[in-house]
C-alpha positions as CSV (number, residue, x, y, z in Angstrom):
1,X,-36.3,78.4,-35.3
2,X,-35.1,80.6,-32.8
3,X,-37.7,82.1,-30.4
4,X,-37.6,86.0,-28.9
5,X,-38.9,86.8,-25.5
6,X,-39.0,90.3,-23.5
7,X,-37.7,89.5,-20.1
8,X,-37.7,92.9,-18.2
9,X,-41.1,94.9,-18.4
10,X,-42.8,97.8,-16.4
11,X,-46.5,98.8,-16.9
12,X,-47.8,102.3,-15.7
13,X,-50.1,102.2,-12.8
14,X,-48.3,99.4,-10.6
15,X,-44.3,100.7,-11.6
16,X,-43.7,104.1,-10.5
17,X,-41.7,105.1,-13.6
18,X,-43.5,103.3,-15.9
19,X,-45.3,105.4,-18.5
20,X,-47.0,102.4,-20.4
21,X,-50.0,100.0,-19.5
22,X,-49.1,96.6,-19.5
23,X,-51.4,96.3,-23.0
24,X,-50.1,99.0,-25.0
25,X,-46.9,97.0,-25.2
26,X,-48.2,94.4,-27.4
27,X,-48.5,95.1,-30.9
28,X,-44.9,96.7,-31.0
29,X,-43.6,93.4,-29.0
30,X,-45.4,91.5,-32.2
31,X,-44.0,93.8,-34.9
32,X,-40.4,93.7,-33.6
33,X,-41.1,89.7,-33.9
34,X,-41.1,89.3,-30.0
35,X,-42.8,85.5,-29.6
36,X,-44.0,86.8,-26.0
37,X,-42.7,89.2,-22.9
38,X,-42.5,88.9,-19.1
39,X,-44.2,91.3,-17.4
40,X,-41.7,92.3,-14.1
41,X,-43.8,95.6,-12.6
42,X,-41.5,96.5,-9.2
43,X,-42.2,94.8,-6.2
44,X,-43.1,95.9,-2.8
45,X,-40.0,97.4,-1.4
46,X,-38.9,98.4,-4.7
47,X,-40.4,101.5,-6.9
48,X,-44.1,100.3,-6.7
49,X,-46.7,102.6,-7.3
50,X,-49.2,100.2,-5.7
51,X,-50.2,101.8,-1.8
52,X,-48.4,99.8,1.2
53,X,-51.5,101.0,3.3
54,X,-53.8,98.6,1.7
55,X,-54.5,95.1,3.0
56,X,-52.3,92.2,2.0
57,X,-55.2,90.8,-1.3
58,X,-56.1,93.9,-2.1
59,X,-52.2,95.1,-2.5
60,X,-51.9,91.7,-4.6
61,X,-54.9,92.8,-6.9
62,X,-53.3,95.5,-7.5
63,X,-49.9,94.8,-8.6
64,X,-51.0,92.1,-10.8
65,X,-52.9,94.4,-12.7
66,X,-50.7,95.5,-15.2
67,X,-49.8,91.9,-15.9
68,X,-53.1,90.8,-16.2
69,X,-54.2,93.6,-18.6
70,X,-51.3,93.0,-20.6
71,X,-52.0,89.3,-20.8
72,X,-55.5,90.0,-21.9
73,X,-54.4,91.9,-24.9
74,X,-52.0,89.3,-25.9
75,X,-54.4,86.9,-25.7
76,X,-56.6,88.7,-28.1
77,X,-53.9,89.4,-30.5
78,X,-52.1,85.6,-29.9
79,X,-49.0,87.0,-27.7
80,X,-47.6,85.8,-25.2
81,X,-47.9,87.3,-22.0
82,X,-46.1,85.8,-18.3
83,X,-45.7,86.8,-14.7
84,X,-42.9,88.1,-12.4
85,X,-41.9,90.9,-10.5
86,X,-38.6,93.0,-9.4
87,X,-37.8,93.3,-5.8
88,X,-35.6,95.9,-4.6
89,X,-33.0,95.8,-1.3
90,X,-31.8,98.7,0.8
91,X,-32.2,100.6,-2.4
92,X,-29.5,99.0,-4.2
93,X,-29.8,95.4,-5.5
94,X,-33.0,94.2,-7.8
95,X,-34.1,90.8,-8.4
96,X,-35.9,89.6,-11.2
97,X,-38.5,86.8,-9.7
98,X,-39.6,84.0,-12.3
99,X,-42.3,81.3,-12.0
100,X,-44.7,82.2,-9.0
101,X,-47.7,83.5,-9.6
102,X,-50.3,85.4,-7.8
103,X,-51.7,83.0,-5.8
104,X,-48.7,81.6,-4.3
105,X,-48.3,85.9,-3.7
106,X,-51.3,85.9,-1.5
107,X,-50.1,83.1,0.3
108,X,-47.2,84.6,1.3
109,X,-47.3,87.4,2.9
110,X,-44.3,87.6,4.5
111,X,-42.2,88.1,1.7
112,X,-42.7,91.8,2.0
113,X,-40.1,91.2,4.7
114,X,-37.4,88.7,3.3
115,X,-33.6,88.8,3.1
116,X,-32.4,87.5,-0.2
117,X,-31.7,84.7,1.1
118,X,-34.8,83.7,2.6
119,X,-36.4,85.4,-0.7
120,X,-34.0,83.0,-2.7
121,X,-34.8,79.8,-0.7
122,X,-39.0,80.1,-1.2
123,X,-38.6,80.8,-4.6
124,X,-36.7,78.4,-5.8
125,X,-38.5,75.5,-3.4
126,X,-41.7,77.1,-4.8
127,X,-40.3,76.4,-8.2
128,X,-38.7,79.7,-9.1
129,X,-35.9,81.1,-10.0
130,X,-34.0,84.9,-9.3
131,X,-32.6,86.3,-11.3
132,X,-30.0,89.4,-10.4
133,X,-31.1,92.8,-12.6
134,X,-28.1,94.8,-13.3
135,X,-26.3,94.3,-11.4
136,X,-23.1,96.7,-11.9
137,X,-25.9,99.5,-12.2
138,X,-24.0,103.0,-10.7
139,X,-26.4,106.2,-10.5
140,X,-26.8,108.4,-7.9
141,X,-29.8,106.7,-5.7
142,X,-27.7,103.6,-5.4
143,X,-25.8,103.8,-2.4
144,X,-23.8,100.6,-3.2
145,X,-23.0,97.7,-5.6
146,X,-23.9,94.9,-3.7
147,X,-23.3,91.4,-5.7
148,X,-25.4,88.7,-3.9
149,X,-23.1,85.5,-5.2
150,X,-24.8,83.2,-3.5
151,X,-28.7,84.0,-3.8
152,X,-29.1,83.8,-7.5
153,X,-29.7,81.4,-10.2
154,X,-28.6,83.9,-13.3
155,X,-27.3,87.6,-14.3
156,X,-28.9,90.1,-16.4
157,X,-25.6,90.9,-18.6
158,X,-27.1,92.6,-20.7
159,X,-29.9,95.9,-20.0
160,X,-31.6,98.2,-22.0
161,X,-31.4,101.4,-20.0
162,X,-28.0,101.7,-19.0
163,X,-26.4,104.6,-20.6
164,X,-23.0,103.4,-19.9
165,X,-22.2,99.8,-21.6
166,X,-19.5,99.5,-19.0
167,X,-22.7,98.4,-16.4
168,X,-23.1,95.6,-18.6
169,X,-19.5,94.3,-19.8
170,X,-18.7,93.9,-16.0
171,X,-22.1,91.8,-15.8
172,X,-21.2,89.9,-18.2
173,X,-17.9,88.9,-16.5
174,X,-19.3,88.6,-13.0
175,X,-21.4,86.3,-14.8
176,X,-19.2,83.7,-16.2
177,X,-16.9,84.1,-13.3
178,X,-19.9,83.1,-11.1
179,X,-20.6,80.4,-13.8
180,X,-24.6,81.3,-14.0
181,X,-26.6,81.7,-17.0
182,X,-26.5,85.5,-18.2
183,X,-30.3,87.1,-19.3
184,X,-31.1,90.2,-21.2
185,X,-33.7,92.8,-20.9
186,X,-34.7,95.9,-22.2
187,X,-36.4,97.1,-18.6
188,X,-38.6,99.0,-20.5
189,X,-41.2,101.6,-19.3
190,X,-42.4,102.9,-22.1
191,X,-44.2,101.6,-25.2
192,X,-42.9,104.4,-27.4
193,X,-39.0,102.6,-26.7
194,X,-39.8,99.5,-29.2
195,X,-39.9,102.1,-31.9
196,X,-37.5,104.6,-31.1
197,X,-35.1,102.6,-28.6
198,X,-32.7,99.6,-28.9
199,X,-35.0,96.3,-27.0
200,X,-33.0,93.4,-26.0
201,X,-34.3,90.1,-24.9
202,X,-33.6,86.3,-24.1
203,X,-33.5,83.9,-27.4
204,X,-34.8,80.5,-26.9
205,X,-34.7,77.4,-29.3
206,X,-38.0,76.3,-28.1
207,X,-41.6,78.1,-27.3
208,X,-42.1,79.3,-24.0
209,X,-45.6,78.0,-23.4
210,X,-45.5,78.7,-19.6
211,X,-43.4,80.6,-17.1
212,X,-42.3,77.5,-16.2
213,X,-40.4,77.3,-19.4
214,X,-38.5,79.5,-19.0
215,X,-37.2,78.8,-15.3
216,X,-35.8,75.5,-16.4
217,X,-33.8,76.8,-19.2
218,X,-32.3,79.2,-16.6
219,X,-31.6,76.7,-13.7
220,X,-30.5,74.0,-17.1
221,X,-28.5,76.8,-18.2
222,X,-30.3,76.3,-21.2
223,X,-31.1,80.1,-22.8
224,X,-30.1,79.6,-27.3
225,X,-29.0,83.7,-27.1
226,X,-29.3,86.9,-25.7
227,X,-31.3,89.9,-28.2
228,X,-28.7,93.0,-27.2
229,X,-29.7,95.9,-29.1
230,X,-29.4,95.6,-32.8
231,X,-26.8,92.7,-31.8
232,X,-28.2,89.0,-31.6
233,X,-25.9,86.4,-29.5
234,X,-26.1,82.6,-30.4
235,X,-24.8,80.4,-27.5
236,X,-24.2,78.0,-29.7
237,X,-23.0,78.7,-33.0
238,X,-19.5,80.9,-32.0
239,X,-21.0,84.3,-32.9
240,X,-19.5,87.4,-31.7
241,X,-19.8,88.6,-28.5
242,X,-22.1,91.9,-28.6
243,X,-19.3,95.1,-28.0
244,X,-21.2,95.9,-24.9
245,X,-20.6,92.9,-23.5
246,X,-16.8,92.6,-23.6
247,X,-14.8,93.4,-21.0
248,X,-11.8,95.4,-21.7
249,X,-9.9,96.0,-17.9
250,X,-10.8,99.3,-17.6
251,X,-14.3,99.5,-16.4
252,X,-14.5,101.4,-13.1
253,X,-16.9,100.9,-10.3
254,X,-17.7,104.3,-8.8
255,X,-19.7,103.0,-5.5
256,X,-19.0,101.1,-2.6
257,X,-19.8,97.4,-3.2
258,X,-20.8,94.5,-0.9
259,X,-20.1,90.4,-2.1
260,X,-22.6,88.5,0.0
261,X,-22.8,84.5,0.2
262,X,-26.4,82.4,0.1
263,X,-26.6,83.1,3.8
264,X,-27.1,86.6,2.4
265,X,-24.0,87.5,4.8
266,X,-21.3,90.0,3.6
267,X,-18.2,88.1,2.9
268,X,-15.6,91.0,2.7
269,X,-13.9,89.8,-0.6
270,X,-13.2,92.1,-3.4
271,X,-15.0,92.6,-6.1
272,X,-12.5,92.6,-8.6
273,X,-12.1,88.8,-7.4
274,X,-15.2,88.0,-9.6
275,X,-13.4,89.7,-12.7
């Protein structure tokens, strides 16, 4: 048995774009035939709703509300429901931060001010993993592509609001050139989407029954499939690669973009080295 999980969720209130609280997510997520979600509301120096003004616990209270109301309602109606966040740098790059929770956030203060790489090294000897969101994403607030090779444990190959598939087939080979796991996630924002949108999502042969789970599948390299759309991708039974996914040659890249190592330096290769 095969089991589905949300990876890449926004909840109204703490997410400036999100139009959704955290709980109004659930019932959908069970009637699509989710087995649970990841609640990933943006972080501080990404699109956070939450006011930079207030003291360090208090800011912390607040982001994890949407989280905690979601996980509420999922317990109620036996869903569910885990912790991370999405960090944003210089406006361009977004990481996907699994298996801290919210005490180890008011602990750590300073991570409001982290490079990747120091953001890469506490997470992962705080039992974490990062994940790299989209990273091929080209619109017009993102001044540059930048690829951080050496700060991540996985690639989101496959997201749900890209309007051009070509974001995601040069994921996808990024990816396996970098040889790290590749992820899916709808990066929804709006409860309304599981009806009238395409979700995606991370398949896994066994229950997630903590977020802790789910890191070591990533760092094991250990994920069954990826949920893309209306497509489902088994690892490990030869299916066909989703269409989105492949990459034909002729993707463009329309931005500047940055390859930086685990020292989170910029390393001056080419891009199309990675393809």
């Amino acid at each position: 048995m095969a089991y589905l999980y949300e990876t890449h969720l926004h909840t109204t209130g703490v997410s400036k774009c999100a139009v959704s609280l955290g709980a109004e997510y659930i019932a959908s997520y069970i009637d699509k035939g989710y087995s649970g979600m990841i609640v990933t509301d943006h972080f501080y120096n990404a699109n956070c709703a939450v006011s930079r003004k207030l003291p360090w616990k208090d800011w912390v209270d607040r982001f994890c509300r949407g989280y905690e109301e979601a996980k509420e309602e999922g317990d109620r109606q036996g869903f569910d429901v885990f912790f991370g966040w999405e960090e944003t740098f210089d406006g361009c790059d977004d990481y996907l931060i699994y298996g801290l929770d919210k005490s180890w956030l008011l602990d750590h203060p300073e991570v409001r001010h982290w490079t990747r790489g120091e953001q890469y090294r506490a997470v992962r000897q705080a039992g974490g993993c990062v994940v790299q969101a989209h990273p091929f994403r080209q619109r017009f607030y993102i001044p540059r592509v930048v690829l951080s090779a050496g700060c991540v444990d996985g690639v989101e190959a496959a997201n749900g609001g890209h309007e051009d598939v070509s974001f995601d087939a040069l994921a996808c080979r990024y990816a396996k050139k970098l040889g790290k796991p590749i992820t899916a996630g709808t990066d929804i924002h709006d409860a309304n989407a599981v009806y009238y949108g395409e979700i995606f999502g991370v398949y896994t042969d066994k229950k997630i029954n903590d977020i802790s789970d789910y890191v070591k599948m990533i760092l094991d390299d250990n994920i069954a499939g990826i949920k893309v759309g209306n497509d489902a991708f088994y690892y490990h039974d030869n299916s066909e690669e989703p269409e989105r996914l492949k990459f034909h040659g002729s993707e463009s890249v329309r931005i500047p973009v940055e390859i930086r190592d685990g020292e989170d330096r910029v390393t001056g290769k080419h891009w199309k080295e990675f393809l």
